[in-house]
N, CA, C and O atoms as a Tinker XYZ file with bonds, in Angstrom:
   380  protein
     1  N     44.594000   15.897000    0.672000    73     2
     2  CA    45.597000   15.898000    1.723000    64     1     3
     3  C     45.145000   14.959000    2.841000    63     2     4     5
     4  O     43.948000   14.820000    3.097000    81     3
     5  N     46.098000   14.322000    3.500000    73     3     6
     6  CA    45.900000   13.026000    4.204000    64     5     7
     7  C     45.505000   13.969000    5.506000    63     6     8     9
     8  O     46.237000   14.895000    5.855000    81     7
     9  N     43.873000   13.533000    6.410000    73     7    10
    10  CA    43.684000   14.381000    7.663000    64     9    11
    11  C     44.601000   13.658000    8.717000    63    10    12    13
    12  O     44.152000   12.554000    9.023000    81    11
    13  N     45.680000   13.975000    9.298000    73    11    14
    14  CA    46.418000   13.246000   10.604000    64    13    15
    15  C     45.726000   14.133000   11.949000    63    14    16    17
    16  O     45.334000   15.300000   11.943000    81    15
    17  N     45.728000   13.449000   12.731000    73    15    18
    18  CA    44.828000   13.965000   14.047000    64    17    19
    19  C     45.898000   13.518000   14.769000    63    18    20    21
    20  O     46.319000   12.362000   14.801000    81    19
    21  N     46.447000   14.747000   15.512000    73    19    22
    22  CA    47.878000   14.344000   16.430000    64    21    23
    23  C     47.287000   14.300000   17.865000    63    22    24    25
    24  O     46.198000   14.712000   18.265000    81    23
    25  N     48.389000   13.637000   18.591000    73    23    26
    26  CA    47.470000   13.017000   19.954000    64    25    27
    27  C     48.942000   13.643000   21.087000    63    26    28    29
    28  O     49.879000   14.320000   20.664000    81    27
    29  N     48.814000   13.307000   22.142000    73    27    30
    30  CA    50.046000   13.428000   23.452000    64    29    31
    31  C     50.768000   12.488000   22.638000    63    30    32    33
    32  O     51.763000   12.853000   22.013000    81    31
    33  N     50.377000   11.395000   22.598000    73    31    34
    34  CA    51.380000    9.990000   22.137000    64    33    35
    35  C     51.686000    9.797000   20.898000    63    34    36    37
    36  O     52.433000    8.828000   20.762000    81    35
    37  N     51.282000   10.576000   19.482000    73    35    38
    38  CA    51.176000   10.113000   18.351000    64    37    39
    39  C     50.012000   10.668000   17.269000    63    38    40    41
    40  O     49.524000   11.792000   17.384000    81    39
    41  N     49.715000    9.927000   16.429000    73    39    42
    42  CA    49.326000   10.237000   15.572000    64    41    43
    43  C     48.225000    9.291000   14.745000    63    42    44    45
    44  O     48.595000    8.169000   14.398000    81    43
    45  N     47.013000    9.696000   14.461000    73    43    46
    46  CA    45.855000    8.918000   14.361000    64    45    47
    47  C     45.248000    9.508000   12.748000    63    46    48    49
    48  O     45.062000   10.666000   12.373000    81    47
    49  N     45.057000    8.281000   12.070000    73    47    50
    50  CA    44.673000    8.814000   10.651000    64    49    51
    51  C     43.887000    7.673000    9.761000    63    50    52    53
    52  O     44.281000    6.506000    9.784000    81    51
    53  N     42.947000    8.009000    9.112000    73    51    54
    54  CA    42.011000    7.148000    8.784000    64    53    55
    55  C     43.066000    6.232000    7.134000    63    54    56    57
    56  O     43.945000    6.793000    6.479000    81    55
    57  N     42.727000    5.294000    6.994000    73    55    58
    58  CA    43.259000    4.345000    6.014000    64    57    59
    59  C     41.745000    3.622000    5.041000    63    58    60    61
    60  O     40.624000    3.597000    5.547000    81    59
    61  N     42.086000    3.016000    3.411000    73    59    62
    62  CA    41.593000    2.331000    3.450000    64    61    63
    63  C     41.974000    1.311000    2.193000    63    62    64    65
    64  O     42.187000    1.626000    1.022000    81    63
    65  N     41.992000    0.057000    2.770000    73    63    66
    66  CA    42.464000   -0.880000    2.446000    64    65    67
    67  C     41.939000   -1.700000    1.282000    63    66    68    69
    68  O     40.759000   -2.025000    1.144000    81    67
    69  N     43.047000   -2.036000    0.367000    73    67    70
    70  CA    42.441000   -3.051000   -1.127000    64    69    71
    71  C     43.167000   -4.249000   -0.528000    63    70    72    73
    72  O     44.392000   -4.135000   -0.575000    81    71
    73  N     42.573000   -5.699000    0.184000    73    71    74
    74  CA    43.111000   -6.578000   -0.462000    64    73    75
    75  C     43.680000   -7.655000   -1.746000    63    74    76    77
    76  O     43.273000   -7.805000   -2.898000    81    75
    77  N     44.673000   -8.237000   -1.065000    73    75    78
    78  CA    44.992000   -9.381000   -2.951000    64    77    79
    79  C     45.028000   -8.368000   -3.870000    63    78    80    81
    80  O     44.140000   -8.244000   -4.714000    81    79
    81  N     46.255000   -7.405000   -3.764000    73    79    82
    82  CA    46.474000   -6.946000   -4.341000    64    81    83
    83  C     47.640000   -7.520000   -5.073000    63    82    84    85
    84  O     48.129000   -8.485000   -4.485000    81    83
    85  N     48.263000   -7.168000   -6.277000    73    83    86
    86  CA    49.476000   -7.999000   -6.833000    64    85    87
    87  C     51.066000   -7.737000   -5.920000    63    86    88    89
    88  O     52.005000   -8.532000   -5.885000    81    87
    89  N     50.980000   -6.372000   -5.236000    73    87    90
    90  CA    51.679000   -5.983000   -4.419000    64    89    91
    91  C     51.638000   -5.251000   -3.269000    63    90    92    93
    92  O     50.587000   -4.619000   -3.382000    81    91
    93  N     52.291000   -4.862000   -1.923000    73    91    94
    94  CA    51.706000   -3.912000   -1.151000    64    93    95
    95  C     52.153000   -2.621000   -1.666000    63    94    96    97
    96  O     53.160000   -2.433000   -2.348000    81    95
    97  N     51.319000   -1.763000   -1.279000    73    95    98
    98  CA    52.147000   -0.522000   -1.869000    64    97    99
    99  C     50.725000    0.790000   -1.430000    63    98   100   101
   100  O     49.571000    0.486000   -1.128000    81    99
   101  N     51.278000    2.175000   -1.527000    73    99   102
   102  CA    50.683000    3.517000   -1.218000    64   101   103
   103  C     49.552000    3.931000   -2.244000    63   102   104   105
   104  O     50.258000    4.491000   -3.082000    81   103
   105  N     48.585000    4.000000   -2.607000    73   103   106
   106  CA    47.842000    4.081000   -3.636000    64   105   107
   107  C     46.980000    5.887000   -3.424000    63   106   108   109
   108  O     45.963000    6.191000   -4.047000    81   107
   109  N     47.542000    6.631000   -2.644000    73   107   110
   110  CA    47.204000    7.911000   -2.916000    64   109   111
   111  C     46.407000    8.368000   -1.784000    63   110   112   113
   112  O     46.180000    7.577000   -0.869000    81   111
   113  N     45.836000    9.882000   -1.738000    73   111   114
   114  CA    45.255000   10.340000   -0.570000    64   113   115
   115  C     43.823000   10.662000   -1.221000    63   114   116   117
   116  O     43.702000   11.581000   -2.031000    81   115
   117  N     42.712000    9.833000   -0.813000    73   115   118
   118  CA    41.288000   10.481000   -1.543000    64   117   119
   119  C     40.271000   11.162000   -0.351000    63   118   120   121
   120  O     39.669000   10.505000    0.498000    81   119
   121  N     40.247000   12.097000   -0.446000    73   119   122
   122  CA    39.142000   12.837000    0.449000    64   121   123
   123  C     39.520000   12.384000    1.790000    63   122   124   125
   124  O     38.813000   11.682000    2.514000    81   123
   125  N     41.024000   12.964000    2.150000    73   123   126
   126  CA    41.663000   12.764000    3.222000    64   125   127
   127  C     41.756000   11.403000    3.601000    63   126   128   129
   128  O     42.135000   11.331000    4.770000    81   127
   129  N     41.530000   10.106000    2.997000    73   127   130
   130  CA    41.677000    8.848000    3.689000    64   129   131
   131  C     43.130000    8.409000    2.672000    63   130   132   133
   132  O     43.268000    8.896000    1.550000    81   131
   133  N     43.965000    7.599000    3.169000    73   131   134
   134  CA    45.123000    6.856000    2.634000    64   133   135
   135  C     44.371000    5.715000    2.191000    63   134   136   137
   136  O     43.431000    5.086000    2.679000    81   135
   137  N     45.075000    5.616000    1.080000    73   135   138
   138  CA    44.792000    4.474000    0.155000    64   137   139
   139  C     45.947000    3.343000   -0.014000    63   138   140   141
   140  O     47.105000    3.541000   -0.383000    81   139
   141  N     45.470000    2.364000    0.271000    73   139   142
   142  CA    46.347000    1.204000    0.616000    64   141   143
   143  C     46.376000   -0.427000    0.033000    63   142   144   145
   144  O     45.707000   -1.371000    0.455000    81   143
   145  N     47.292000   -0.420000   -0.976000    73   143   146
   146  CA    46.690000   -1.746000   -1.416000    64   145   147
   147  C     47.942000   -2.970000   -0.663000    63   146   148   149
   148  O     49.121000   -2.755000   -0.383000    81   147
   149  N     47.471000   -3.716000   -0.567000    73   147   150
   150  CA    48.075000   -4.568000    0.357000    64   149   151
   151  C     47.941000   -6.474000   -0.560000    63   150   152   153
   152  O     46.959000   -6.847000   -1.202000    81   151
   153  N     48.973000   -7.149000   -0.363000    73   151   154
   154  CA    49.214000   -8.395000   -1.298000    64   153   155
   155  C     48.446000   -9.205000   -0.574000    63   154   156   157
   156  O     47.807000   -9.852000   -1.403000    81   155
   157  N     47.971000   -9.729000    1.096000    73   155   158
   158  CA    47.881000   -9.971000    1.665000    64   157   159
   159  C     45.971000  -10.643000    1.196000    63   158   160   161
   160  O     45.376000  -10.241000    0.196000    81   159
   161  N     45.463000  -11.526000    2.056000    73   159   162
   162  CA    44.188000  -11.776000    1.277000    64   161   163
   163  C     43.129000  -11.733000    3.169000    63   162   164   165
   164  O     43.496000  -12.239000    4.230000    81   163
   165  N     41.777000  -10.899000    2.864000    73   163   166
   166  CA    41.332000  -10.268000    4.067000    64   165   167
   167  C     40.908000  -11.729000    4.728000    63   166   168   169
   168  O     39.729000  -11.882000    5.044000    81   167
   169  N     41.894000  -12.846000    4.950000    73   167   170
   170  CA    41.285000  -13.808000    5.591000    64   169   171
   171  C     42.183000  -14.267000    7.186000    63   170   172   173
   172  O     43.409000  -14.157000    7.202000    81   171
   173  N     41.327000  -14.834000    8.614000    73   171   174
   174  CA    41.646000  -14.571000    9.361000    64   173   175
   175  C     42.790000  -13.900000    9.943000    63   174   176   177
   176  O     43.615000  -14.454000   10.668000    81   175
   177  N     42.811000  -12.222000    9.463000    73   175   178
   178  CA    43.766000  -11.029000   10.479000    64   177   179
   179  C     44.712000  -10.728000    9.324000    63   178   180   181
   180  O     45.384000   -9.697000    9.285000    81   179
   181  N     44.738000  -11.740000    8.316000    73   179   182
   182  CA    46.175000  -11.513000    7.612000    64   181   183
   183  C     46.574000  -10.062000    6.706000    63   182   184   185
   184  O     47.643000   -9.789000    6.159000    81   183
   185  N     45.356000   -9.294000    6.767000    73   183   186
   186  CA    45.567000   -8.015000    5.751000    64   185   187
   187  C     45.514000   -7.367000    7.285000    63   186   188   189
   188  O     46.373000   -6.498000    7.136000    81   187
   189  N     45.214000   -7.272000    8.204000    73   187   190
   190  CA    45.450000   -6.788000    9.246000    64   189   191
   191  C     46.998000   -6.547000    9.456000    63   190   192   193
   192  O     47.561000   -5.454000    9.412000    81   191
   193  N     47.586000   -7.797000    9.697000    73   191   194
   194  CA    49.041000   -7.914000   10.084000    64   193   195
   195  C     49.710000   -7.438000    8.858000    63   194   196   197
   196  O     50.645000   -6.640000    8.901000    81   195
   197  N     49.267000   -7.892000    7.843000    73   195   198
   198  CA    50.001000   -7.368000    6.682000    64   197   199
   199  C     50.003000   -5.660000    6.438000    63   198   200   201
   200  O     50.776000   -5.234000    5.580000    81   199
   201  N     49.241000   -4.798000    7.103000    73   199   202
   202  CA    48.787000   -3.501000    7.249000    64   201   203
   203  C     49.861000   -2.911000    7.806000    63   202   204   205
   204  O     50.689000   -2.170000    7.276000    81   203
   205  N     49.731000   -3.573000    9.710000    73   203   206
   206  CA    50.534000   -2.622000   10.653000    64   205   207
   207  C     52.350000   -3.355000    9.935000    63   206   208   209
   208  O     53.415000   -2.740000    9.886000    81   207
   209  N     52.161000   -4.318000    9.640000    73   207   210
   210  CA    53.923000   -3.997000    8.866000    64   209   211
   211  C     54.256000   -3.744000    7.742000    63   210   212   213
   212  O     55.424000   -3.984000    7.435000    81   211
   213  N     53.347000   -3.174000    6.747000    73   211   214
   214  CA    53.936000   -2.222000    5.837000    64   213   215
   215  C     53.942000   -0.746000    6.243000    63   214   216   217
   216  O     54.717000    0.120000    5.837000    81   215
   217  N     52.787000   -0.596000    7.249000    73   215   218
   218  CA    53.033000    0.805000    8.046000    64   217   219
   219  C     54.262000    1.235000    8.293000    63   218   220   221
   220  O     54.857000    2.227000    7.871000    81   219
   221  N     54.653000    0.209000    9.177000    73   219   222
   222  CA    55.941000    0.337000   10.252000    64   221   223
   223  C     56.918000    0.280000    9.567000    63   222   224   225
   224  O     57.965000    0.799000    9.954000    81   223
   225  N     56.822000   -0.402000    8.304000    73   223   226
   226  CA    57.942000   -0.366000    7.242000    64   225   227
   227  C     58.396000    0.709000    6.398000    63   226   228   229
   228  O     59.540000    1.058000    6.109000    81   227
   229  N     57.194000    1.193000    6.039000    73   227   230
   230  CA    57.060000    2.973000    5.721000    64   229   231
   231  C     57.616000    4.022000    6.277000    63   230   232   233
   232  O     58.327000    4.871000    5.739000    81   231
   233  N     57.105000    3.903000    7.916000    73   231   234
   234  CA    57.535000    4.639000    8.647000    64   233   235
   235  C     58.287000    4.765000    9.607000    63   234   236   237
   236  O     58.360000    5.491000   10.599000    81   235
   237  N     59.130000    3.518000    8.938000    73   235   238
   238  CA    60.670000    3.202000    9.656000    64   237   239
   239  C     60.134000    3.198000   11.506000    63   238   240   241
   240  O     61.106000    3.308000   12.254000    81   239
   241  N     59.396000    3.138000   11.898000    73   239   242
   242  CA    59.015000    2.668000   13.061000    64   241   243
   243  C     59.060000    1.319000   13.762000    63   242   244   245
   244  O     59.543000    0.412000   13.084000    81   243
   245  N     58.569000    0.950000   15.231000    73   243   246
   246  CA    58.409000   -0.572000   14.773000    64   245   247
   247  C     56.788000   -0.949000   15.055000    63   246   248   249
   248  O     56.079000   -0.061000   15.528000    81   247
   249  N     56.210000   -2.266000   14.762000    73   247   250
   250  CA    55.442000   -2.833000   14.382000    64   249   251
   251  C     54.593000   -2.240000   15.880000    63   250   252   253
   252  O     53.745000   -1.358000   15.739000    81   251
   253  N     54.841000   -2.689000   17.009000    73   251   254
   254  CA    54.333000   -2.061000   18.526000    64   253   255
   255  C     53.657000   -0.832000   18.698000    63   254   256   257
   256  O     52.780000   -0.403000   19.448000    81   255
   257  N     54.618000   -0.229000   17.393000    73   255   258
   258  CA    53.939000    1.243000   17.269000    64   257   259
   259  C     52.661000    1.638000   17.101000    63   258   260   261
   260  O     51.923000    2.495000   17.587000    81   259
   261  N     52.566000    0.466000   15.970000    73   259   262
   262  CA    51.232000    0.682000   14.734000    64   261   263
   263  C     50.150000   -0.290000   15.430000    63   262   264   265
   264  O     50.323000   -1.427000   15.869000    81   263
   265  N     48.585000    0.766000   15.390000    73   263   266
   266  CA    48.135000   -0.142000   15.877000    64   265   267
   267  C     46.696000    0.288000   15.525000    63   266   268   269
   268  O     46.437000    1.484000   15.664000    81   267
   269  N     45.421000   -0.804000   14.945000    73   267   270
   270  CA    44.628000   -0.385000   13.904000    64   269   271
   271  C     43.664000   -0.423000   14.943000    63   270   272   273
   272  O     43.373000   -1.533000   15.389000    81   271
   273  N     42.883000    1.008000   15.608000    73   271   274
   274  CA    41.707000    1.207000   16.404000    64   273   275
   275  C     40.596000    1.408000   16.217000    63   274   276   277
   276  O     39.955000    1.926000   17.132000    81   275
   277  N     39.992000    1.108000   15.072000    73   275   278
   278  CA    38.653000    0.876000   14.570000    64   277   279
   279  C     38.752000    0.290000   12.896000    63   278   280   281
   280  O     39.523000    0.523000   11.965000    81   279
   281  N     37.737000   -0.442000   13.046000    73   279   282
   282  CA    37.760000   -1.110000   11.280000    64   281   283
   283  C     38.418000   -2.300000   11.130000    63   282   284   285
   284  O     38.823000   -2.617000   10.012000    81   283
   285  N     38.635000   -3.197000   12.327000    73   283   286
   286  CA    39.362000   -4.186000   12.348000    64   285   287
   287  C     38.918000   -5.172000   11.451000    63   286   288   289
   288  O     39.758000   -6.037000   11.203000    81   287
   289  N     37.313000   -5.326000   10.636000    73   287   290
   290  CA    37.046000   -5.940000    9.690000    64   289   291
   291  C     36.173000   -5.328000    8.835000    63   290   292   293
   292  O     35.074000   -5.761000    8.487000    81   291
   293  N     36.676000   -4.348000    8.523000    73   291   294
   294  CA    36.144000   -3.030000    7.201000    64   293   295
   295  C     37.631000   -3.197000    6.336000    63   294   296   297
   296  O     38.627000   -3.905000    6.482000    81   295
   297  N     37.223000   -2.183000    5.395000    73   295   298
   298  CA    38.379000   -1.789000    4.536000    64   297   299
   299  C     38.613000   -0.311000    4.867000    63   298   300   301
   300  O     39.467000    0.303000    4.228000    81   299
   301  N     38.111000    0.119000    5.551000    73   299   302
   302  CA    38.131000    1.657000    6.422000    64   301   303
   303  C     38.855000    0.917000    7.360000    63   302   304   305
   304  O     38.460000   -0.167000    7.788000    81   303
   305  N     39.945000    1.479000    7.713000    73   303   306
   306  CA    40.348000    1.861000    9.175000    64   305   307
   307  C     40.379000    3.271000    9.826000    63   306   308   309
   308  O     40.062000    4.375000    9.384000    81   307
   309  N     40.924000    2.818000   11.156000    73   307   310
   310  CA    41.706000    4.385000   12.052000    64   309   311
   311  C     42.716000    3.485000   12.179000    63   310   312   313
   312  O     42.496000    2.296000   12.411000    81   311
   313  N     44.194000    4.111000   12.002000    73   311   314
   314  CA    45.273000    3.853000   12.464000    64   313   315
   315  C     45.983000    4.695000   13.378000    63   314   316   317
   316  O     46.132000    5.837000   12.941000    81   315
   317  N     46.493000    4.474000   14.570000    73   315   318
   318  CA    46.898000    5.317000   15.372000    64   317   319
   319  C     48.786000    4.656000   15.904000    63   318   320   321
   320  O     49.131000    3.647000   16.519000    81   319
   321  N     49.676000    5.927000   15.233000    73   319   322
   322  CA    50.955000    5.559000   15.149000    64   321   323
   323  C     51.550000    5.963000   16.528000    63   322   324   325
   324  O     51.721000    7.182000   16.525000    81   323
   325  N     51.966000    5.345000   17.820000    73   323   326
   326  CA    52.817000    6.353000   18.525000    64   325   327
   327  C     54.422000    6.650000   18.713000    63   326   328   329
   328  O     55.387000    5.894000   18.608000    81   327
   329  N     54.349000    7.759000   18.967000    73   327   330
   330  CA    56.025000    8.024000   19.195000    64   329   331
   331  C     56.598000    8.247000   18.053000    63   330   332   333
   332  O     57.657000    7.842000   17.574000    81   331
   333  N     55.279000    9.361000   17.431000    73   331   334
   334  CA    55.801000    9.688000   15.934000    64   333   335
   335  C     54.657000   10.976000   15.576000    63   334   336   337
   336  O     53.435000   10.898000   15.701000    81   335
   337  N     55.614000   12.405000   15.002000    73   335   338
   338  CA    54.467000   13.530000   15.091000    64   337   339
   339  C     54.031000   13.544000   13.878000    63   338   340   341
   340  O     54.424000   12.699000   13.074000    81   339
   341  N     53.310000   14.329000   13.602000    73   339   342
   342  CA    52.585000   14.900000   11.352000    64   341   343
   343  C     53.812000   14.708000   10.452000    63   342   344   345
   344  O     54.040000   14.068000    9.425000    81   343
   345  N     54.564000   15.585000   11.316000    73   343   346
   346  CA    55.463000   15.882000   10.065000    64   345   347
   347  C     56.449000   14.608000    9.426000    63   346   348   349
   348  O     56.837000   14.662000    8.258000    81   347
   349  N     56.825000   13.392000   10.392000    73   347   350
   350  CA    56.997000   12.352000   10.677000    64   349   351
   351  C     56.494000   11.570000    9.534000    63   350   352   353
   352  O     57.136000   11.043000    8.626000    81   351
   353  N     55.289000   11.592000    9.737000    73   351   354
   354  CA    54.070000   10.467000    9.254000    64   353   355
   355  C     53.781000   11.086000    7.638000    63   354   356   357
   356  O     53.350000   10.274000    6.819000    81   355
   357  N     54.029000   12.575000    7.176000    73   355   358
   358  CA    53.587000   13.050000    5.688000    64   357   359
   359  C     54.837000   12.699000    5.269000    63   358   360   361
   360  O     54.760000   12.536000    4.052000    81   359
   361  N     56.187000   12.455000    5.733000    73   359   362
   362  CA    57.303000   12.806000    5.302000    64   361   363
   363  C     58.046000   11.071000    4.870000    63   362   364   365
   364  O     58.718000   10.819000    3.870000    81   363
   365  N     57.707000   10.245000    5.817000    73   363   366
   366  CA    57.261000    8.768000    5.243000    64   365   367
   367  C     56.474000    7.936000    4.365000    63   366   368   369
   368  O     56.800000    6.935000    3.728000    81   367
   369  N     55.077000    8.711000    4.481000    73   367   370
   370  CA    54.000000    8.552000    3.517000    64   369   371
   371  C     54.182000    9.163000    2.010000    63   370   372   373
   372  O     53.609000    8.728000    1.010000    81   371
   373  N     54.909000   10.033000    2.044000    73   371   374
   374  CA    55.242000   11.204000    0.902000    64   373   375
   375  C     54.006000   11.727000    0.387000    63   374   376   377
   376  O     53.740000   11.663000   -0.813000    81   375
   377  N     53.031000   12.380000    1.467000    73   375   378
   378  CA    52.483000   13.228000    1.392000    64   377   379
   379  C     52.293000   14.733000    1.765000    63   378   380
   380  O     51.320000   15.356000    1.340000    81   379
């Protein structure tokens, strides 16, 4: 089960990222982290940007929302969504 850590503003949850993948897409929940494969290739920011807008695309939010607060060059992130609660964020994710 995906751990979401809800905040005043939103919602904060660890990710972790496959670049150059053949497509972007949801790849499952392992030991509470989201699994994320992304088309995008980890070179200057571009699996970054390619991240917060499949997020926002997911979660019908917009891009302003999404915003990646640690792991900016890991394949671990923290993502922290605002102006959006749990139930929000499992119900987009389809978890």
């Amino acid at each position: 089960m995906l751990e979401l850590k809800p905040s005043a503003d939103g919602v904060s949850f660890a990710v972790k990222v496959t670049p150059r993948a053949s497509k972007d897409s949801l790849n499952g929940v392992v030991e509470g982290v989201l699994k994320i494969r992304l088309n995008a290739p980890p070179v200057d920011g571009a699996a970054n940007k390619a991240l917060v807008r499949f997020l926002a695309k997911t979660l019908n939010t917009s891009k302003s929302r999404v915003k990646i607060i640690s792991g900016e060059k890991s394949r671990q992130k923290r993502i922290k969504v605002s102006g959006i609660t749990p139930e929000e964020v499992k119900k987009g994710l389809g978890v």
